[in-house]
C-alpha positions as CSV (number, residue, x, y, z in Angstrom):
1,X,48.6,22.6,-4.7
2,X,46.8,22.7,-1.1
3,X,43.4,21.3,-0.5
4,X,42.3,23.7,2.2
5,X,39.2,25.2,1.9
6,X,39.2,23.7,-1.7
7,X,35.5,23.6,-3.1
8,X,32.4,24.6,-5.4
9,X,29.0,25.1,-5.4
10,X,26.1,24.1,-7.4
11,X,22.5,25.3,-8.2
12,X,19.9,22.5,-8.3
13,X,17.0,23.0,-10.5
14,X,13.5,20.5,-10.6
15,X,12.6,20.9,-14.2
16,X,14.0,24.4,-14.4
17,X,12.6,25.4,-10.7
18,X,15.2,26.9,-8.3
19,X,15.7,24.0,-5.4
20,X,18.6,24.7,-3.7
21,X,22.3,25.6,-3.5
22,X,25.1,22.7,-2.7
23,X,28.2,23.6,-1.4
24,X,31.3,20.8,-1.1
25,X,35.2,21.5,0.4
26,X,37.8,20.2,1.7
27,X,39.6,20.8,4.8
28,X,42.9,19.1,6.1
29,X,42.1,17.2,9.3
30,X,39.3,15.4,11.3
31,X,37.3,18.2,11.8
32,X,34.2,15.6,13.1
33,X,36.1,14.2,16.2
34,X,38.5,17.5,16.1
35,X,41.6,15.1,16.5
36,X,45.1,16.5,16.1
37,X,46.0,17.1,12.2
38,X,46.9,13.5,10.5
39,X,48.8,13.2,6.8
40,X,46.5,12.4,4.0
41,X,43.1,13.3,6.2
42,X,40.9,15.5,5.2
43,X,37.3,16.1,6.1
44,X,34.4,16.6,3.1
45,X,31.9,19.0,4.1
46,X,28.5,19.4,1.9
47,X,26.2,22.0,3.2
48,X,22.7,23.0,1.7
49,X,20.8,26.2,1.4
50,X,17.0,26.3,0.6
51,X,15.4,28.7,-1.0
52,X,12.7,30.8,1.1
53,X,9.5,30.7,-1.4
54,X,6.9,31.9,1.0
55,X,3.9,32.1,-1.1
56,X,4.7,28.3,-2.1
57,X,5.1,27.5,1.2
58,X,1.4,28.4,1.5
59,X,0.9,26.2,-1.9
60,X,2.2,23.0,-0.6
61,X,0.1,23.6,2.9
62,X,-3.2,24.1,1.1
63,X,-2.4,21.3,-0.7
64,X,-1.8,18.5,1.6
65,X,-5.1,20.4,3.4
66,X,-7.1,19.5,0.3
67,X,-5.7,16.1,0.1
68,X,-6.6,15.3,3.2
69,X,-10.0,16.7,2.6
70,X,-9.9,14.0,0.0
71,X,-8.9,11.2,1.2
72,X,-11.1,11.8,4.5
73,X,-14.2,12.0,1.4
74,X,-13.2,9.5,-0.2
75,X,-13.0,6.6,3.2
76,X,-16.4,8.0,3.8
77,X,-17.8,7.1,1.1
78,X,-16.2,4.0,-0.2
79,X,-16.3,2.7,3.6
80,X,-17.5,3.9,6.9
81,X,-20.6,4.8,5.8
82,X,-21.3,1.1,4.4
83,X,-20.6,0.0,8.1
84,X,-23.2,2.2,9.3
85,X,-25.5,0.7,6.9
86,X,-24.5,-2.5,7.4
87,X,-25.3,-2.1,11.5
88,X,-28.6,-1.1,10.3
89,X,-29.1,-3.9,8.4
90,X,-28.3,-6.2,11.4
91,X,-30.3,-4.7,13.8
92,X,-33.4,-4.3,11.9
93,X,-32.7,-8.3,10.3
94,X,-30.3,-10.3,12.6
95,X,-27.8,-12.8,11.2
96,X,-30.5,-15.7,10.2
97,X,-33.1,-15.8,7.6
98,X,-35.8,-16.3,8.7
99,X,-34.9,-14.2,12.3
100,X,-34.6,-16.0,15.6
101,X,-38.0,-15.9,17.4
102,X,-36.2,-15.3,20.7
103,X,-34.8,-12.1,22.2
104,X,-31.4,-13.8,23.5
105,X,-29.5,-12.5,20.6
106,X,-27.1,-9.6,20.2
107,X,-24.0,-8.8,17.9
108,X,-20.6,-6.9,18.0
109,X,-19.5,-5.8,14.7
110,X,-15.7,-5.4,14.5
111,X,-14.6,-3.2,11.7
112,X,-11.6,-3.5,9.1
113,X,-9.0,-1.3,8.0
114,X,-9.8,0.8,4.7
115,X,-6.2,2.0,3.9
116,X,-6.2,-0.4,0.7
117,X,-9.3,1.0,-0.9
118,X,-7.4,4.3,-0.7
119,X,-4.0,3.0,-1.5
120,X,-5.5,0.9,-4.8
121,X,-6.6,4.4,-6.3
122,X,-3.5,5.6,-8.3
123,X,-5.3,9.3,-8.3
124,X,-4.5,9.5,-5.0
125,X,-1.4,7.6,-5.2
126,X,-0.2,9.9,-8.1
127,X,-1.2,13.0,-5.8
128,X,0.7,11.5,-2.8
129,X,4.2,11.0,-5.3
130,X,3.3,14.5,-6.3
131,X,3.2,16.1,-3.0
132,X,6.6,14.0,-2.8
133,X,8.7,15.6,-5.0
134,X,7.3,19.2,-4.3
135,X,9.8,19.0,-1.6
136,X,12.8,17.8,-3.7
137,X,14.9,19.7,-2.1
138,X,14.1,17.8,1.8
139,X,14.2,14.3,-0.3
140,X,17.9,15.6,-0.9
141,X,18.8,16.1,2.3
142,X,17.0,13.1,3.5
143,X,19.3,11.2,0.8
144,X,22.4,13.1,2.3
145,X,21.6,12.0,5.5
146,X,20.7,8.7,4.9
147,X,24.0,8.1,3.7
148,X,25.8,8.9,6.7
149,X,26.4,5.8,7.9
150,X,28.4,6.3,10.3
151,X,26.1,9.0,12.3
152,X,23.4,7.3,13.5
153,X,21.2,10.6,14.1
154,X,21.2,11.8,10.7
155,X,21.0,8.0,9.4
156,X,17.7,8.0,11.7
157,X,16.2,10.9,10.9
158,X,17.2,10.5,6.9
159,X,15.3,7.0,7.0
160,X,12.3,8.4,8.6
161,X,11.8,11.0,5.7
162,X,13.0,9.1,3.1
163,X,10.1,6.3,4.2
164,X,7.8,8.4,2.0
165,X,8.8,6.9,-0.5
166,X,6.5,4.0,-0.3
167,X,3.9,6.5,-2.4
168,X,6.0,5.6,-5.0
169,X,5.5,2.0,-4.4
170,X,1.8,2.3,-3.5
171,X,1.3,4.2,-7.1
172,X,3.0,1.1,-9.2
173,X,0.8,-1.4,-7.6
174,X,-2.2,1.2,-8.1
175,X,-1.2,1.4,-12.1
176,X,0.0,-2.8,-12.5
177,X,-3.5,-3.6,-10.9
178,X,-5.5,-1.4,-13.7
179,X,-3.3,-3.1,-16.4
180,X,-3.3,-6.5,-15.3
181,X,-7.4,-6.0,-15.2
182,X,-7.2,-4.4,-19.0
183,X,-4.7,-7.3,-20.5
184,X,-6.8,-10.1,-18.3
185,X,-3.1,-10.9,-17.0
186,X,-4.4,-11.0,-13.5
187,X,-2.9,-14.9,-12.9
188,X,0.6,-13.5,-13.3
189,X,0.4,-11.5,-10.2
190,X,0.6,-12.4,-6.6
191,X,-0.8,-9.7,-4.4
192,X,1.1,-8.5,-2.2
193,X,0.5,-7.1,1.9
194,X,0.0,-3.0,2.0
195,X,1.6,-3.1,5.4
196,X,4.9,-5.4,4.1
197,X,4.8,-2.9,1.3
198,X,5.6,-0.1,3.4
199,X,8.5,-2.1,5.7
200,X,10.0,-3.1,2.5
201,X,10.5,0.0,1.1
202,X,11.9,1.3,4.6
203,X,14.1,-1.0,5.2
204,X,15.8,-0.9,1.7
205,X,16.4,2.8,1.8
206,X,19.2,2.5,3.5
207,X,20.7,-0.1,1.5
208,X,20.1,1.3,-1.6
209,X,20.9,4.7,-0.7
210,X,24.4,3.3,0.2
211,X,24.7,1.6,-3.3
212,X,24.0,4.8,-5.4
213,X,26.1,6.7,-3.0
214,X,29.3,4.9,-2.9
215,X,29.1,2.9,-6.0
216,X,29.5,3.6,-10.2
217,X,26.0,3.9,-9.9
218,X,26.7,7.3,-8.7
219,X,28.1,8.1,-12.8
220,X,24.9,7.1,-14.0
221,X,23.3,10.1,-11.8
222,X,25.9,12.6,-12.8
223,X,25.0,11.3,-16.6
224,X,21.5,11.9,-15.6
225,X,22.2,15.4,-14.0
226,X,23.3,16.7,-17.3
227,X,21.0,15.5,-20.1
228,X,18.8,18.6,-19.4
229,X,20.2,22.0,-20.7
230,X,22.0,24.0,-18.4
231,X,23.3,27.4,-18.8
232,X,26.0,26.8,-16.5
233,X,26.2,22.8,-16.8
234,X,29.8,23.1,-14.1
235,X,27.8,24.8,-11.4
236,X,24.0,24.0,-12.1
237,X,22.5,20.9,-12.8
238,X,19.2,19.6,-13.2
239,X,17.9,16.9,-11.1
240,X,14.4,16.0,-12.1
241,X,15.4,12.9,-14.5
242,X,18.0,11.6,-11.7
243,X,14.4,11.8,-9.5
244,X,12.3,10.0,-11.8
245,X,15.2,7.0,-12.1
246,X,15.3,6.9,-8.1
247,X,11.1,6.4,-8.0
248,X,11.1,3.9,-10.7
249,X,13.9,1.7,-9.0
250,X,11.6,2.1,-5.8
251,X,8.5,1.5,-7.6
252,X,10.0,-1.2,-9.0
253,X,10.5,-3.3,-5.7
254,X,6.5,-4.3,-4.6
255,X,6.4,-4.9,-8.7
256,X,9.1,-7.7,-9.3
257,X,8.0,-8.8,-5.7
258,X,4.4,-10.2,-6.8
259,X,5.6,-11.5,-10.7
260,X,8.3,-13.3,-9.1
261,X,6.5,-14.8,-6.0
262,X,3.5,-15.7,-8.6
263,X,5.8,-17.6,-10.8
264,X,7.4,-19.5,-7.8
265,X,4.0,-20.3,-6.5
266,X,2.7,-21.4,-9.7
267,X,5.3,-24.5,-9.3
268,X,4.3,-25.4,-6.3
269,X,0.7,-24.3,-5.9
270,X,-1.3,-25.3,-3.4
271,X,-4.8,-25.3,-2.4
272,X,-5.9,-22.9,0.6
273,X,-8.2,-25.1,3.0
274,X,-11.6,-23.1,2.2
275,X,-11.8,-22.9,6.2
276,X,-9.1,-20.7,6.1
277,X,-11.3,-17.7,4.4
278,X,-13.4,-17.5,7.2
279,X,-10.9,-17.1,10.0
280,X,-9.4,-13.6,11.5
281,X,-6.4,-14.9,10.9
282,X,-6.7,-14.8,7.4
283,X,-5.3,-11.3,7.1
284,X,-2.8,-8.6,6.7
285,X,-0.1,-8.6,8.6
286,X,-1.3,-5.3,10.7
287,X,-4.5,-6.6,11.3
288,X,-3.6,-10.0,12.7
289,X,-1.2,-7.8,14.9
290,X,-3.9,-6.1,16.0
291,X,-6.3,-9.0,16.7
292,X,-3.6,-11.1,18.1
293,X,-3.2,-8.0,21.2
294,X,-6.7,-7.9,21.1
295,X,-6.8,-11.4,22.0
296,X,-3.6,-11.1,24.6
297,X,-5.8,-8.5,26.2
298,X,-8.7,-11.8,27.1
299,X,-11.0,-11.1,24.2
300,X,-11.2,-14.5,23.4
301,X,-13.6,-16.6,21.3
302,X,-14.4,-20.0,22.0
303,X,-12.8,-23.0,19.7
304,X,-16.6,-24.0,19.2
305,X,-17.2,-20.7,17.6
306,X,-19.1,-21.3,14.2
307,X,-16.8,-19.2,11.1
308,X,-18.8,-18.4,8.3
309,X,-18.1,-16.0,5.1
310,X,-15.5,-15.3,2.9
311,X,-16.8,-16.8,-0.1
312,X,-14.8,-14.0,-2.3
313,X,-11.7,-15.4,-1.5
314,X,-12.7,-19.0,-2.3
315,X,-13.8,-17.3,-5.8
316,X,-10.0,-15.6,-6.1
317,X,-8.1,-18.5,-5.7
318,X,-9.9,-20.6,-8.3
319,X,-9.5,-17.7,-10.6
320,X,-7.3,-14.9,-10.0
321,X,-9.6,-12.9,-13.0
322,X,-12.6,-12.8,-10.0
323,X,-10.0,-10.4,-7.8
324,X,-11.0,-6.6,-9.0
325,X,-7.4,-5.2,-7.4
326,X,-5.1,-8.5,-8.1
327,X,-2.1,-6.3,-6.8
328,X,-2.8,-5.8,-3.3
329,X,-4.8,-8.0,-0.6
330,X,-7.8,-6.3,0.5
331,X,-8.6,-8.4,3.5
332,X,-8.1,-6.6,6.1
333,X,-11.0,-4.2,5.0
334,X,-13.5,-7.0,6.0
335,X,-15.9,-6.6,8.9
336,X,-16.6,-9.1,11.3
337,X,-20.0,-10.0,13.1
338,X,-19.8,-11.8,16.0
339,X,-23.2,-13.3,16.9
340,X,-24.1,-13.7,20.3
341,X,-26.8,-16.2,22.2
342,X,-26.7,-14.7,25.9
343,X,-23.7,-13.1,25.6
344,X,-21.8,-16.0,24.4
345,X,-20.3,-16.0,21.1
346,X,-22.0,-18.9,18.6
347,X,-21.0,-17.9,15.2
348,X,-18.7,-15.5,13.5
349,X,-19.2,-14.0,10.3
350,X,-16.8,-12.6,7.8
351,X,-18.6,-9.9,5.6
352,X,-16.5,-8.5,2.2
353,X,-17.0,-5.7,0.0
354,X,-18.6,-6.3,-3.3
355,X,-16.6,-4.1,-5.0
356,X,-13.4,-6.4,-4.3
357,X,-14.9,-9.3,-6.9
358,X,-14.6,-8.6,-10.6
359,X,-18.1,-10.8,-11.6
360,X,-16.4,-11.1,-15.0
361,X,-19.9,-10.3,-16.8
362,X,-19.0,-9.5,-20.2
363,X,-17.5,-12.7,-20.3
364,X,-20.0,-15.6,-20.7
365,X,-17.4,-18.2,-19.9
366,X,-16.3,-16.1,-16.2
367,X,-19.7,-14.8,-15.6
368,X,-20.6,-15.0,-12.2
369,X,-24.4,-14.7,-12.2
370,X,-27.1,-14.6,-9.4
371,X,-28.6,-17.5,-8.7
372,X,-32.1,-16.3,-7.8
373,X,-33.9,-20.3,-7.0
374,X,-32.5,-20.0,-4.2
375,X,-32.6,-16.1,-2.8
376,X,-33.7,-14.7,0.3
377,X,-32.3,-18.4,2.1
378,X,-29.1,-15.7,3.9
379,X,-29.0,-12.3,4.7
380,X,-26.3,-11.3,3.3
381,X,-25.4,-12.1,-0.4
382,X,-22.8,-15.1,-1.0
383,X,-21.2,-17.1,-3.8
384,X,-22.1,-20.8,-4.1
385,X,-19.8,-22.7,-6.4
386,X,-21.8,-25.1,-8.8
387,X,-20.8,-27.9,-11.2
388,X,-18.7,-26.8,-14.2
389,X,-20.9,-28.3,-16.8
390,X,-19.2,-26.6,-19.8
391,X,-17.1,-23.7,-20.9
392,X,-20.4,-21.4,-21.1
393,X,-21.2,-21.9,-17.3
394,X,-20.0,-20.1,-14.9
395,X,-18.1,-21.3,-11.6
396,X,-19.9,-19.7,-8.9
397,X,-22.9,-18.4,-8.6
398,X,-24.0,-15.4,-6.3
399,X,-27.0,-16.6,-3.7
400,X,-28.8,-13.3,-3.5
401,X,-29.8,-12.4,0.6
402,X,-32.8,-10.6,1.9
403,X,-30.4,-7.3,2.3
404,X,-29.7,-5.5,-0.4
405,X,-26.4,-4.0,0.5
406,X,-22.5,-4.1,-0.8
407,X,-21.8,-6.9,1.7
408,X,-20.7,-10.1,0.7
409,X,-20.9,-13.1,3.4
């Protein structure tokens, strides 16, 4: 028997849906580096045809358009338009309570990165994974690609697409977060950097791409492939459940990452220097990138600088329960304002959103309630911790400030 030109091809269906036609033979030879004809070489060509659905086409267009649409909403309102009102707020009050009598103040406001107020909604998440597997048949060629090890084109361009996956990764933290809040398991869970997230699942694509490519692994995909029906189960198989086993194991990475680094830092936990909440470079990686250039650039502030804020994350590490999204760090969404006596900066203040502290009060023992002796002393709202006199009283207390806004110094 000769292996020239030996082959077969294969339908691919998503749930029943037509994907794509895979075609595989063999040829005797190198036909890649068209050397002369060797004994016992032969060259595997796989090609793949997609299907031309036009009016889907115009499906998946309108809706990424109308996820955009939604995402572009949703930053607007959960975000930028809080900045606006918090420049307001410091231009019609200052930074002191009461004011400064004199006219030699001013103030630079240096916004944060809302990506994880998106990335902690697993609506959007779950419509990102979505839009994901309406191209199936692209995250197979991506796959095809990535395995090419030896072509570093197609191993480039198969890594860049197959990076998408981090929606899948982006989802599990979205749906661990709401279930650690539901079970009150929040202590087991180390959260984790959106930005690390994202290199993470990059760089293990190509890894584990190789592993269920030229391992047994690849058996438990053919299983896979045929536990849904098939009319033809030697020339079409469906893929979907193969699909949901390779976004689970990614989904799975971020996951195991925060239980396990939570238990490791559970024996050997130490205290975080409450200093350390107030500085810039308490922050995600991409945002102490960012600041650091910023800095390289000769925007410098002096070492006498006065830090303030950040009173949240003081709360957090005495109680994990305080953190509303215990799954990923939302620090880099902070603002800073810089407060400035003839132009030169005196004091710094870190300013979080109140929606990133769980007050905890339904529970009488975690309640975190306003302390109002003591209001209109700041201008922005911040947590005070107080005695713990008993398991009825609370460990903080929120100092209420003359502005009434979703700021949190």
């Amino acid at each position: 028997m000769t292996w020239q030109f030996r082959g077969a091809c294969q339908y691919l269906t998503f749930f029943g849906l037509f994907v794509g036609q895979g075609c595989l033979w063999l040829s005797v030879g190198d036909d890649i580096t068209m050397a002369p004809p060797t004994p016992g070489v032969f060259t595997l060509t796989y090609t793949f045809q997609r299907p031309q659905y036009g009016l889907w086409l115009w499906f998946k267009f309108g809706y990424r358009c109308g996820l955009l649409s939604l995402v572009l909403i949703m930053t607007w309102r959960r975000y930028y338009r809080h900045c606006i009102e918090l420049q307001h707020i410091v231009r019609a009050l200052g930074h002191a309570s009461p004011r400064p009598d004199d006219d030699d103040w001013c103030y630079e406001l240096v916004l944060g990165d809302p990506t994880a107020l998106i990335l902690m909604d697993p609506g959007i998440c779950g419509l990102f994974s979505i839009d994901l597997w309406l191209s199936a048949q692209y995250m197979g060629i991506s796959m095809v690609r990535a395995a090419q090890t030896a072509n570093l084109y197609s191993l480039f361009f198969g890594f860049l697409y197959y990076s998408r996956t981090v929606w899948f990764a982006y989802f599990a933290l979205a749906v661990t977060s709401h279930a650690l809040k539901r079970f009150r398991k929040e202590h087991l869970f180390a959260d984790v950097d959106k930005t690390l997230v994202a290199i993470a699942v990059a760089c293990s694509n190509i890894p584990l791409t190789y592993v269920q490519t030229h391992t047994p692994l690849v058996r438990v995909y053919m299983w896979l492939f045929a536990c849904l029906p098939s009319a033809d189960p030697y020339h079409q198989v469906d893929v979907a459940i193969g699909c949901i086993l390779l976004s689970l194991i990614i989904a799975s990475v971020p996951v195991s990452y925060g239980f396990g680094y939570r238990a490791y830092r559970a024996q050997r936990k130490r205290q975080t220097p409450n200093a350390r909440y107030t500085s810039q470079a308490f922050n995600g990686l991409k945002t102490r990138s960012v600041l650091c250039l910023v800095r390289a650039c000769g925007r410098r502030y002096p070492k006498s600088m006065l830090e303030s804020g950040g009173s949240v994350y003081a709360a957090i590490e005495a109680d994990p329960r305080y953190a509303q999204h215990p799954t990923l760090s939302l620090r880099s969404v902070d603002c800073y304002l810089v407060c400035k006596k003839r132009r030169v900066p005196k004091q710094m203040m870190r300013l979080s959103l109140a929606w990133s502290l769980d007050r905890n009060l339904s529970d009488p023992a975690m309640a975190i309630l306003d302390d109002e002796t003591i209001a209109g002393r700041t201008i922005f709202d911040r947590l005070e911790t107080t005695p713990h006199l008993g398991t009825l009283r609370s460990t903080f207390k929120l100092q209420l400030g003359v502005a009434k806004s979703v700021w949190l110094a």
